[in-house]
VEXLODO-928706 format. One record per residue (C-alpha): residue in one letter; x, y, z. Coordinates in steps of 0.2 Angstrom, whole numbers, plus 2048, in hexadecimal, padded with zeros to 3 digits. Each point is the difference from the previous one (the first is absolute). Example, Ala and Ser with C-alpha at 12.3 -4.5 7.8 and 13.67 -1.06 7.14 Angstrom:
<nodes>
<code = A	xx = 83E	yy = 7EA	zz = 827>;
<code = S	xx = 806	yy = 811	zz = 7FD>;
</nodes>
This chain:
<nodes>
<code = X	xx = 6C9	yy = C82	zz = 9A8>;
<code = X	xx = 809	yy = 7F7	zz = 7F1>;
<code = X	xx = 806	yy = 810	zz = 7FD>;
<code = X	xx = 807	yy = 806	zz = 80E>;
<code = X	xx = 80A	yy = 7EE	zz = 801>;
<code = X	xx = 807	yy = 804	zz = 7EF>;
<code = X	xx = 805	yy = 812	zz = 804>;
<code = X	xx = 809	yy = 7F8	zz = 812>;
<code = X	xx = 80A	yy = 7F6	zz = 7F6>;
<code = X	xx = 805	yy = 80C	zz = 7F2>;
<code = X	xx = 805	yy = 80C	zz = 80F>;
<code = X	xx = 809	yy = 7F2	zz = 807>;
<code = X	xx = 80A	yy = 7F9	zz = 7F1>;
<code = X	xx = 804	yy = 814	zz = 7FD>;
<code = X	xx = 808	yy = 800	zz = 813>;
<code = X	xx = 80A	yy = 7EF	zz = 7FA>;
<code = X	xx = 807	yy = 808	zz = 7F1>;
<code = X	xx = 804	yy = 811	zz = 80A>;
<code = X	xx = 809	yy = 7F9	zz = 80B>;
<code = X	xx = 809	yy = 7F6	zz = 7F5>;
<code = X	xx = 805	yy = 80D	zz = 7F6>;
<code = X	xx = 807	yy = 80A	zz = 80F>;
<code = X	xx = 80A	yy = 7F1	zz = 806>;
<code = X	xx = 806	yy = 801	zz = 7ED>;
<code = X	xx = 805	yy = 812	zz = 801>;
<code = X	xx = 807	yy = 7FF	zz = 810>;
<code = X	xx = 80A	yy = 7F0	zz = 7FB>;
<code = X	xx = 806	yy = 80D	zz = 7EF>;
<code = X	xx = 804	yy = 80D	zz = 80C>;
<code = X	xx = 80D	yy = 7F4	zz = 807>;
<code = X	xx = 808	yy = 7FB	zz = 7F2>;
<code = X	xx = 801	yy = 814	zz = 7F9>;
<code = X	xx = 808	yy = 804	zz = 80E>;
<code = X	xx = 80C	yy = 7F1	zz = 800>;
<code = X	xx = 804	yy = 803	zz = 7EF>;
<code = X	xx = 802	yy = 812	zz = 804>;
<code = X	xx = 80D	yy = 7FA	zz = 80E>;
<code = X	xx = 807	yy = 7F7	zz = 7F2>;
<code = X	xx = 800	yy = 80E	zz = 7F4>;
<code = X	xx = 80A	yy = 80A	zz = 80D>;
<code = X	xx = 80C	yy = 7F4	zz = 803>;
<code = X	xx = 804	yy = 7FF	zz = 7EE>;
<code = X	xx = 801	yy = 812	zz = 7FE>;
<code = X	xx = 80C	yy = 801	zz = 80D>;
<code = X	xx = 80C	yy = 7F3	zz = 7F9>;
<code = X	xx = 7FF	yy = 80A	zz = 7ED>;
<code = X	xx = 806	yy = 811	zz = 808>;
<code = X	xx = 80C	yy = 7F5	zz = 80B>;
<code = X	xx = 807	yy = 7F8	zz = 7F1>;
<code = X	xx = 7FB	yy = 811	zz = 7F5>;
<code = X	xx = 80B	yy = 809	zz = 80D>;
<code = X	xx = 80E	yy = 7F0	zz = 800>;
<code = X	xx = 800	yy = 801	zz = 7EE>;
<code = X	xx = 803	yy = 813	zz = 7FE>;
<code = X	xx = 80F	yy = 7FE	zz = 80F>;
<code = X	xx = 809	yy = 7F2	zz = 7F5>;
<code = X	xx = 7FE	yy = 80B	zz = 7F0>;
<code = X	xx = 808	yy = 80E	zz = 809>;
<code = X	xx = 80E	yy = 7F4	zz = 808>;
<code = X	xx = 804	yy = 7FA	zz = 7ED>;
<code = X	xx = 7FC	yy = 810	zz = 7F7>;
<code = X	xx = 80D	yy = 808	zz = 80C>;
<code = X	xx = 80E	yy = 7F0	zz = 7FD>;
<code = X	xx = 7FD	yy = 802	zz = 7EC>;
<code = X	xx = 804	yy = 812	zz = 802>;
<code = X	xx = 810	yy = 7FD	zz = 80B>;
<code = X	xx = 808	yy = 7EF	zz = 7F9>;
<code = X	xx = 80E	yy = 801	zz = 7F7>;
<code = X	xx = 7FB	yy = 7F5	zz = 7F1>;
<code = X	xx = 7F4	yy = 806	zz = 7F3>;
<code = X	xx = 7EF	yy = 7F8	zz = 800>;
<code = X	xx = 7F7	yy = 801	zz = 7EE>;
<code = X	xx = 7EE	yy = 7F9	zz = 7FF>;
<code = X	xx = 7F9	yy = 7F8	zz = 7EF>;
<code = X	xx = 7ED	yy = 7FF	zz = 7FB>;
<code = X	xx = 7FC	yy = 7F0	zz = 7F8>;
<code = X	xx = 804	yy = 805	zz = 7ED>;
<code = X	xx = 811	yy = 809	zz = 807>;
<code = X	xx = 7FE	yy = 810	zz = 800>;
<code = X	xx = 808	yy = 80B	zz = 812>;
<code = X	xx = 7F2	yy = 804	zz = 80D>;
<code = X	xx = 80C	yy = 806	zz = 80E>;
<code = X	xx = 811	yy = 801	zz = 806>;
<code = X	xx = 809	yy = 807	zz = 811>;
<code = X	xx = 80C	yy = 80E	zz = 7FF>;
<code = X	xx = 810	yy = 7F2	zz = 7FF>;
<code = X	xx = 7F8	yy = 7FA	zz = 7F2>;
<code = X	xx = 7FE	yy = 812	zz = 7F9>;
<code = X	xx = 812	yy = 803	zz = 803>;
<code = X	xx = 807	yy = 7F2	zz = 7F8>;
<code = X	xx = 7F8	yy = 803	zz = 7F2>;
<code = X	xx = 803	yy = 812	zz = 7FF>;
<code = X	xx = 7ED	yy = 803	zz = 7FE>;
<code = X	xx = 7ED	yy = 7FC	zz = 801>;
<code = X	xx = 7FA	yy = 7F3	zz = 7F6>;
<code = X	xx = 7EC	yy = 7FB	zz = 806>;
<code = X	xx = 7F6	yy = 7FF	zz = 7F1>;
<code = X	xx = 810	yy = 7FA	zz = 7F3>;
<code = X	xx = 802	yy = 7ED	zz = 7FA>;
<code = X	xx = 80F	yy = 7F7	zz = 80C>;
<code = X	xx = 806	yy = 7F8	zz = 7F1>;
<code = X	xx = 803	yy = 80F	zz = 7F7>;
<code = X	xx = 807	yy = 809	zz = 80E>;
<code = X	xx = 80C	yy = 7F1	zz = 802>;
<code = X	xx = 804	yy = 7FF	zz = 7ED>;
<code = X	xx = 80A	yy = 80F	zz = 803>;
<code = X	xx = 80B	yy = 7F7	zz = 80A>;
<code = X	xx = 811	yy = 7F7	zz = 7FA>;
<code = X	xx = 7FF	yy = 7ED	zz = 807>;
<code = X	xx = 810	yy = 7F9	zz = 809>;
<code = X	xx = 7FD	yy = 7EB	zz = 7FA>;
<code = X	xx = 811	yy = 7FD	zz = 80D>;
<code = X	xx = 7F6	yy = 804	zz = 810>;
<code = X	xx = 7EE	yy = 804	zz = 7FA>;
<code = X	xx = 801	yy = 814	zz = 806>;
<code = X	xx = 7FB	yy = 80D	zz = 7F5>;
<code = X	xx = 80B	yy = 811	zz = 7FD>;
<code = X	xx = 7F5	yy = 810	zz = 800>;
<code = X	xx = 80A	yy = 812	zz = 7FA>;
<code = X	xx = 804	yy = 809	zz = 80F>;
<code = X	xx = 808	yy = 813	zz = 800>;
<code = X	xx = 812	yy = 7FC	zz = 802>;
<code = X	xx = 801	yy = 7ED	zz = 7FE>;
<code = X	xx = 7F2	yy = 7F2	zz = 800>;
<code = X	xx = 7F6	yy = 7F6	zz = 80D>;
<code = X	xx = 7FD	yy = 7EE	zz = 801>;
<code = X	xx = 7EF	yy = 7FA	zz = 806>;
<code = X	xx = 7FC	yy = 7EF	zz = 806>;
<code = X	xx = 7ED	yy = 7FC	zz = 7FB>;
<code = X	xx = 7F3	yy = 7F2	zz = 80C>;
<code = X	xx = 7EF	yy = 7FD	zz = 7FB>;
<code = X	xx = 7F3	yy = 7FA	zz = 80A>;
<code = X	xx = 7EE	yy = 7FC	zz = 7FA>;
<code = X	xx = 7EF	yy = 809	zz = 809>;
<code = X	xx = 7F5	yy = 7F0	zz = 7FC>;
<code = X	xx = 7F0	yy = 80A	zz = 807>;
<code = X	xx = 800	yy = 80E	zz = 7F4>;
<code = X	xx = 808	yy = 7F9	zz = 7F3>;
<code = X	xx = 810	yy = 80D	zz = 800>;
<code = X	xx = 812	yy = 7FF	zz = 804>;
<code = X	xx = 80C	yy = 808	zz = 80E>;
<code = X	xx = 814	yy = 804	zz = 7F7>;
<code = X	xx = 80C	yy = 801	zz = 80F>;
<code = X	xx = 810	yy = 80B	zz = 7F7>;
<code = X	xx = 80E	yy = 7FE	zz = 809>;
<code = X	xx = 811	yy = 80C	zz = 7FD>;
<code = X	xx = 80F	yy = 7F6	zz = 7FF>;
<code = X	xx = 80D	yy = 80B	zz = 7F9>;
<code = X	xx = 809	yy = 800	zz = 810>;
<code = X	xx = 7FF	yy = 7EC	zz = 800>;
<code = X	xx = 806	yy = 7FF	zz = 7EF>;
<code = X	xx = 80E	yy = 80D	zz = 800>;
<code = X	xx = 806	yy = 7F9	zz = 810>;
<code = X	xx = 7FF	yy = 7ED	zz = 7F7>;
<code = X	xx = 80C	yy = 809	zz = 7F2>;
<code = X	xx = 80B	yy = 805	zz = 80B>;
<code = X	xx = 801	yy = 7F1	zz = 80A>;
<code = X	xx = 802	yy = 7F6	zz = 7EF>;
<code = X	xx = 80F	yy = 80B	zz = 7FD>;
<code = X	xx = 808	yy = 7FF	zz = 80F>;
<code = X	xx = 7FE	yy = 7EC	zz = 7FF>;
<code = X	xx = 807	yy = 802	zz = 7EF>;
<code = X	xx = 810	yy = 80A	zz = 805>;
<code = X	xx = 801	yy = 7F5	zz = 80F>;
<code = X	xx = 802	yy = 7F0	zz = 7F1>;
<code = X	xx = 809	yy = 809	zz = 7F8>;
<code = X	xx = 80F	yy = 806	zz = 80D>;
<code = X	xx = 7FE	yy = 7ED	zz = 805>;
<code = X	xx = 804	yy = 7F9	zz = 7EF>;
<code = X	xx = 80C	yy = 80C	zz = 7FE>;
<code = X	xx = 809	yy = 7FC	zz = 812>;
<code = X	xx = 7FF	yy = 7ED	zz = 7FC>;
<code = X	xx = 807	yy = 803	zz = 7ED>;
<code = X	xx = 80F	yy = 80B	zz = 807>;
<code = X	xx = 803	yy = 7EF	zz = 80B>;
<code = X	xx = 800	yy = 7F5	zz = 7F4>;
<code = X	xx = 80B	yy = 80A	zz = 7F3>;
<code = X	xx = 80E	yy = 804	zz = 80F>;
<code = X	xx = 806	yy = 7EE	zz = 802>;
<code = X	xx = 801	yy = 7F9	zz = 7F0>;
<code = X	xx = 807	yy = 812	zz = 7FC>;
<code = X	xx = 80F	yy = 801	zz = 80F>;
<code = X	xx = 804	yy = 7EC	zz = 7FC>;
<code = X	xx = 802	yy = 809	zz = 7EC>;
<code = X	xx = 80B	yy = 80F	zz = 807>;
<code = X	xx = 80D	yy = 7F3	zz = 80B>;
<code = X	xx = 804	yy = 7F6	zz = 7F3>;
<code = X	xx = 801	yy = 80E	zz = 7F4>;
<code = X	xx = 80B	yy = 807	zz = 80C>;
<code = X	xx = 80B	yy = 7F2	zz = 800>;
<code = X	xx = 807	yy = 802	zz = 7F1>;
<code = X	xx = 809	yy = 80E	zz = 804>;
<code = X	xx = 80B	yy = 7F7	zz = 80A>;
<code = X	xx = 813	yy = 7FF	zz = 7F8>;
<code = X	xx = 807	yy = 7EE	zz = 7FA>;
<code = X	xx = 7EE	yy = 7F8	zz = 801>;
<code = X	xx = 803	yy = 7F0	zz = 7F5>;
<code = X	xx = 7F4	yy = 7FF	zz = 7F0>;
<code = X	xx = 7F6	yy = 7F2	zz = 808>;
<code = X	xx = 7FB	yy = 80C	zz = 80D>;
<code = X	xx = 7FD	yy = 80E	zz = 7F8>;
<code = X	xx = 7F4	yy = 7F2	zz = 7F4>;
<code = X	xx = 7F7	yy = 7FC	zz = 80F>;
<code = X	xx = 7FD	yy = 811	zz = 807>;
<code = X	xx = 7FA	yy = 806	zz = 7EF>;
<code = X	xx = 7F5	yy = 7F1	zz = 7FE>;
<code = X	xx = 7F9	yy = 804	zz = 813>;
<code = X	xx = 7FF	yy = 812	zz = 7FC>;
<code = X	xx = 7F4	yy = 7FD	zz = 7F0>;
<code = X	xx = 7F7	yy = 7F4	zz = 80A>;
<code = X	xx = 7F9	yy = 80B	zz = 80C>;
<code = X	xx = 7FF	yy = 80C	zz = 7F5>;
<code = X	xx = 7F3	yy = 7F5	zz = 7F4>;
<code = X	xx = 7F7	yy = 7FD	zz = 811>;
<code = X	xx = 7FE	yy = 813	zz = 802>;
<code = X	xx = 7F9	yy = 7FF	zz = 7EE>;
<code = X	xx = 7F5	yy = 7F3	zz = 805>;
<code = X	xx = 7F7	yy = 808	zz = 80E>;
<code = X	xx = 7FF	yy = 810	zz = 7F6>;
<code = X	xx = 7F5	yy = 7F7	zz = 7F3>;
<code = X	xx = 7F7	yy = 7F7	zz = 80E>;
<code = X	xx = 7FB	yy = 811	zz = 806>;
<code = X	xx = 7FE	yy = 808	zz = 7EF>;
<code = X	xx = 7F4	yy = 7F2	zz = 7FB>;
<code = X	xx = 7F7	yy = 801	zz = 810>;
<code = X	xx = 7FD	yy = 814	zz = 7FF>;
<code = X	xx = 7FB	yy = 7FF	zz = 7F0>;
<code = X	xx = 7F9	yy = 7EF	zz = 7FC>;
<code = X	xx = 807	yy = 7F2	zz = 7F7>;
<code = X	xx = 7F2	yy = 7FD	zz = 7F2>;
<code = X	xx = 800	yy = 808	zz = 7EF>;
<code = X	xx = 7FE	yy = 7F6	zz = 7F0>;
<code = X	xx = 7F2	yy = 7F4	zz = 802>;
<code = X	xx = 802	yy = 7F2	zz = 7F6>;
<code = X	xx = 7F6	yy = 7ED	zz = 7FE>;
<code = X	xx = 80C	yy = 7F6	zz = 80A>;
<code = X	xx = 800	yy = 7ED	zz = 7FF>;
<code = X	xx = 800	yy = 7FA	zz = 811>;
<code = X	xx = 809	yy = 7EE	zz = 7F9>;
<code = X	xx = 80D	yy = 80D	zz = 7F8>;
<code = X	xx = 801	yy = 80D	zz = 810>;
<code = X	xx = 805	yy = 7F0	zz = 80C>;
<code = X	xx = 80C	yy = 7FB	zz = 7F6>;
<code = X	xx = 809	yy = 80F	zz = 801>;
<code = X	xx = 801	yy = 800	zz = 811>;
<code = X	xx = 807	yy = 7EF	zz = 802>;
<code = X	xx = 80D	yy = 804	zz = 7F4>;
<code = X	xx = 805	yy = 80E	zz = 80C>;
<code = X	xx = 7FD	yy = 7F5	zz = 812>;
<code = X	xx = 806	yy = 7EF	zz = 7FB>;
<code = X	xx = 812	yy = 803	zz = 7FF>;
<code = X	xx = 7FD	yy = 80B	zz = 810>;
<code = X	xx = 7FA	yy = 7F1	zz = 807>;
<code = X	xx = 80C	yy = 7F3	zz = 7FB>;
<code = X	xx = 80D	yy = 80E	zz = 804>;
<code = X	xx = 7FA	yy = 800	zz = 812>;
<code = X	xx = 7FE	yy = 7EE	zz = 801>;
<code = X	xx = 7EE	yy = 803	zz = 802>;
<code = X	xx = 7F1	yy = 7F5	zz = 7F6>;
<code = X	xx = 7F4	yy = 808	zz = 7F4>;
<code = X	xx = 7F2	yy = 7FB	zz = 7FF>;
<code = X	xx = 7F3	yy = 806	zz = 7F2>;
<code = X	xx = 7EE	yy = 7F9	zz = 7FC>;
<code = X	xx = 7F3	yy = 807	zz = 7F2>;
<code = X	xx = 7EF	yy = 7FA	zz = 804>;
<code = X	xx = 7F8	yy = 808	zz = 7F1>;
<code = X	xx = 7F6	yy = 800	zz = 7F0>;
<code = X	xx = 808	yy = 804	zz = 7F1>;
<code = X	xx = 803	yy = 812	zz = 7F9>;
<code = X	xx = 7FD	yy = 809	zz = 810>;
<code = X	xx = 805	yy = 815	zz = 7FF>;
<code = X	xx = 7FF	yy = 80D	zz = 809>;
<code = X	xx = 801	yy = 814	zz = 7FD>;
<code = X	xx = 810	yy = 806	zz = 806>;
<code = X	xx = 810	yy = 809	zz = 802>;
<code = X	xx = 80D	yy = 7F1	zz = 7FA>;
<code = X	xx = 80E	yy = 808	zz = 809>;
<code = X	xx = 7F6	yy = 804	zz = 810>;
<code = X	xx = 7F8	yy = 7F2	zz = 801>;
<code = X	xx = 80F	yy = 7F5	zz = 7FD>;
<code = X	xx = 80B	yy = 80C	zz = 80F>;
<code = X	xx = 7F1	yy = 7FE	zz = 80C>;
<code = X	xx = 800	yy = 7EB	zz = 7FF>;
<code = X	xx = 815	yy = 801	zz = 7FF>;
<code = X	xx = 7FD	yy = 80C	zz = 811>;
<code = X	xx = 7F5	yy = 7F4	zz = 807>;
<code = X	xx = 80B	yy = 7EF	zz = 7FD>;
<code = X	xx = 80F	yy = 809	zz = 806>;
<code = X	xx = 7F7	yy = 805	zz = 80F>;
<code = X	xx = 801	yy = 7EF	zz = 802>;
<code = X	xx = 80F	yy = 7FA	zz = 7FE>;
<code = X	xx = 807	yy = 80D	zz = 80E>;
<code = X	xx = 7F6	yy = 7F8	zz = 80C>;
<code = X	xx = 803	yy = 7EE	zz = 7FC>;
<code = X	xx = 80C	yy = 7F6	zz = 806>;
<code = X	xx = 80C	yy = 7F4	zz = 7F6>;
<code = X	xx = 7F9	yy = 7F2	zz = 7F7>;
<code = X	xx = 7EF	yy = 808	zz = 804>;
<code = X	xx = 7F2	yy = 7FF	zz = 7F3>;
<code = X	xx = 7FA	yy = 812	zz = 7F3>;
<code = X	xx = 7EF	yy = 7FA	zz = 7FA>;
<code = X	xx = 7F8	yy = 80B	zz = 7F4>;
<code = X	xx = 7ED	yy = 7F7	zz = 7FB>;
<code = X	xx = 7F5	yy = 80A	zz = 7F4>;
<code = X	xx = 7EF	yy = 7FD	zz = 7FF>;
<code = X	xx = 7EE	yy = 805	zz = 7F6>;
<code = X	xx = 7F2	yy = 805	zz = 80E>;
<code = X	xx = 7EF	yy = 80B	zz = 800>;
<code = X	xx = 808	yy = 807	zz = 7EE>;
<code = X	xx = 811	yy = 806	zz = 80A>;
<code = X	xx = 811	yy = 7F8	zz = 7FC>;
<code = X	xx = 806	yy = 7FF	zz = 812>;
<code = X	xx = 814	yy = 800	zz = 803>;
<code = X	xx = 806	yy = 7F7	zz = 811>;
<code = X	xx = 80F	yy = 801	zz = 804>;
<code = X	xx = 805	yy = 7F2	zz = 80E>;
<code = X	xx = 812	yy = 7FE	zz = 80D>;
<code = X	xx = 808	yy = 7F6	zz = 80D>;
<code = X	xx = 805	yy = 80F	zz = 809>;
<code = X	xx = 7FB	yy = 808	zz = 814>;
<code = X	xx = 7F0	yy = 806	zz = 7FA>;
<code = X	xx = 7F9	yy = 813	zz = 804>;
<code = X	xx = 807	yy = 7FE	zz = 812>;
<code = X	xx = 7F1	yy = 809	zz = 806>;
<code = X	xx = 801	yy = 80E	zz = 7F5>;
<code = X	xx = 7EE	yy = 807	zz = 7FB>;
<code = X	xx = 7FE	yy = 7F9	zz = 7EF>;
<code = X	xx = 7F9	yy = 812	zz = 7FA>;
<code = X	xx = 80C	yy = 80B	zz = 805>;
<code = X	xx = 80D	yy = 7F4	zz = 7F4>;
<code = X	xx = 7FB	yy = 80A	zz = 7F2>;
<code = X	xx = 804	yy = 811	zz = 807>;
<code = X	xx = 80D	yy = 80A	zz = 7FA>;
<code = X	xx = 812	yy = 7FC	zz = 808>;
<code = X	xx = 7F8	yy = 7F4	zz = 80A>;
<code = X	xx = 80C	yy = 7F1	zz = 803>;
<code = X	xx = 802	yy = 7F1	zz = 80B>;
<code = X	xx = 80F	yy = 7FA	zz = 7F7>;
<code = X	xx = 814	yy = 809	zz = 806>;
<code = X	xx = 806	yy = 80B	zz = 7F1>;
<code = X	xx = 7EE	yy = 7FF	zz = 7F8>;
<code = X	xx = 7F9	yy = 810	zz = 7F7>;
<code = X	xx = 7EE	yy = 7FD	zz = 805>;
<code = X	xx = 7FC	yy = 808	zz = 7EC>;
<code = X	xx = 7FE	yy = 7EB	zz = 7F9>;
<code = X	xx = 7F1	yy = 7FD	zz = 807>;
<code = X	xx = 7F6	yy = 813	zz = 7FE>;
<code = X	xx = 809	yy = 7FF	zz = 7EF>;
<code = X	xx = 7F4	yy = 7EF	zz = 7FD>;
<code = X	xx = 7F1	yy = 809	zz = 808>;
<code = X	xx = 801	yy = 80F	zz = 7F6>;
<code = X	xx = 801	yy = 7F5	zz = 7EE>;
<code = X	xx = 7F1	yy = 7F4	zz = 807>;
<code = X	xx = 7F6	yy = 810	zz = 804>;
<code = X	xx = 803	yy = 807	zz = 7EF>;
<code = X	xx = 7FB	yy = 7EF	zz = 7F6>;
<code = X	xx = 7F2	yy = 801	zz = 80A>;
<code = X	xx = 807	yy = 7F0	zz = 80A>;
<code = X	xx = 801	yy = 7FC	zz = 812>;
<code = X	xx = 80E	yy = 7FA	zz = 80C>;
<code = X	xx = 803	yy = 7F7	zz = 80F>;
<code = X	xx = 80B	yy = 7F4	zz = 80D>;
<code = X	xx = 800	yy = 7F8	zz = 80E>;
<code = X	xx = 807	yy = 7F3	zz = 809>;
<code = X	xx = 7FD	yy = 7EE	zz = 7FA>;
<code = X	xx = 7FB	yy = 7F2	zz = 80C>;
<code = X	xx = 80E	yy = 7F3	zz = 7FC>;
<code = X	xx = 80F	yy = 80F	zz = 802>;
<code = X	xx = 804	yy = 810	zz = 7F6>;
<code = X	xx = 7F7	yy = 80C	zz = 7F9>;
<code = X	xx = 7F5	yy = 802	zz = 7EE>;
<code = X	xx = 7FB	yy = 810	zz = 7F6>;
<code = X	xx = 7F4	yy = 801	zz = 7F3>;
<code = X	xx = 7FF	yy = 80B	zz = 7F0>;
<code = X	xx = 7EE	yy = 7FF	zz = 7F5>;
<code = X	xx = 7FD	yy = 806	zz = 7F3>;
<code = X	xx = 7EF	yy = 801	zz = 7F3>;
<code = X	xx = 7FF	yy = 7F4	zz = 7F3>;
<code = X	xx = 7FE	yy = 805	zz = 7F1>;
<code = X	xx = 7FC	yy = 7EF	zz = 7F7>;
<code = X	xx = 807	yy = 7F1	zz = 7FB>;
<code = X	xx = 7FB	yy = 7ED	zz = 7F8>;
<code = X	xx = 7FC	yy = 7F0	zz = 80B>;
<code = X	xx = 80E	yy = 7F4	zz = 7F8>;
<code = X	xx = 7F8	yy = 7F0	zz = 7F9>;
<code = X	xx = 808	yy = 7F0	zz = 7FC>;
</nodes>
């Protein structure tokens, strides 16, 4: 009997664990069969995107083979791994498997715009080069770009703008020589007349040279201007150079009934590197700038100062100001704002400070007139000490 009991429950802990194990199998049936659904969903999107994949590297295969700039791919130590037909032409060549900076060392480098020149049967071509970094492989991508068109065409325009200047100053200088000139040739021809008195004939000769040293004048302007004003570079004192010029302005000054007005605000010693002649013609240009524009009894200030190592030159008047004129444009050739002015005074200052390696300005000052400043570099000097 106690036997049988035993084998009962044996039999019935085995149904348990049976059944158990079929809810178990069936509950793994479920899950293999969701995680097949899952499987097949996933398959799907990888031969969706597979397929997406393969229609975008068509797309771009097809556009590297039909755009016009050359595209040039790097591996990560440089060396050429692909590039498209444009790039192919441009460089007159395959190149996959060679070092990019070797193949570019080949090339002559423009520093002006950054290009490089390649040999080209029957002339050269000019290619533009971009870089753009690959950050997941590690490599490169070089965009070539041909630019010869661009850059003869920038030639071309840059001689056209040139000529243009050039029939412009020529224009402007054949207006400035043909009054001075026809003034010179009346008064010339009055001395033919019969039974002029010797006074006359003193005056007419005397107005006759005059216009003829203002046509000198004006040739020199231009000749300096065209050619440039600097040549001997010397050590200038700076005490020494302003005294010159006021030797040459104060009896302009007092002449004109006009006050001059000069202040040194400076160490002892001070020089600069210059041209003493140009130099000394660009402050005189400036001063008598000023005096054209001032009225009588008006005030020429020159005030000459040390600042940031530069010895700066203002020169200061009592005159109309700019009157609106575009404080730049001053300094262009044959630009004037003044009756009978050359327009070469003010370029002819520009050109010297440019070529000391010395700056320029003007403006309009807030109590009245105008002021221009030259600075120069300092070369060095001694603090004075009582």
């Amino acid at each position: 009997m106690k036997d049988q009991e035993m084998l009962e429950a044996a039999f019935e802990q085995f149904n348990t664990v049976s059944s158990q194990l079929i809810d178990a199998y069936r509950q793994l049936e479920v899950q293999v069969n969701v995680l097949n659904a899952q499987l097949d969903e996933a398959n799907n999107q990888l031969r969706k995107q597979r397929d997406e994949n393969a229609e975008l590297a068509e797309r771009l295969g097809m556009l590297l083979e039909a755009l016009p700039a050359g595209v040039v791919e790097l591996s990560p130590d440089g060396v050429v791994v692909a590039q498209n037909p444009a790039a192919q032409s441009l460089l007159d060549g395959e190149h996959v498997g060679q070092g990019w900076a070797a193949v570019v060392g080949l090339w002559e480098h423009a520093e002006l715009d950054g290009t490089y020149i390649l040999p080209y049967p029957g002339g050269e071509r000019r290619l533009a080069l971009q870089y753009q970094d690959l950050p997941a492989s590690g490599g490169r991508i070089v965009l070539l770009h041909d630019v010869s068109r661009l850059h003869h065409l920038t030639v071309e325009l840059a001689h056209q703008q040139k000529l243009a200047a050039m029939g412009g100053m020529a224009a402007s200088l054949a207006h400035q020589l043909r009054t001075p000139l026809a003034t010179a040739m009346l008064y010339t021809a009055n001395l033919k007349q019969e039974g002029l008195r010797p006074e006359d004939r003193a005056r007419f000769v005397d107005k006759s040279l005059a216009r003829m040293k203002a046509l000198e004048g004006l040739i020199q302007n231009m000749l300096g201007f065209v050619r440039g004003q600097t040549s001997a570079l010397e050590v200038l004192d700076v005490d020494v150079l302003v005294e010159d010029v006021a030797a040459v302005l104060s009896p302009q000054c007092h002449e004109r009934g006009m006050i001059w007005d000069c202040h040194k605000q400076l160490p002892s010693a001070i020089t600069v590197m210059a041209d003493r002649k140009a130099l000394q013609g660009a402050l005189v240009n400036l001063l008598e700038n000023a005096m054209h524009f001032s009225p009588e009894g008006g005030r020429i200030g020159l005030l000459v100062s040390l600042q940031d190592n530069q010895v700066h030159f203002r020169v200061e008047d009592d005159g109309i100001g700019l009157g609106g004129a575009d404080p730049a444009r001053l300094f262009e050739p044959f630009f004037t704002t003044r009756p009978g002015g050359t327009g070469l005074g003010l370029s002819i200052v520009k050109k010297v400070a440019d070529e000391l390696s010395g700056n320029v300005t003007g403006g309009d000052r807030p109590q009245g007139g105008a002021f221009f400043e030259l600075s120069l570099p300092c070369l060095g000097g001694e603090v004075a000490h009582d």
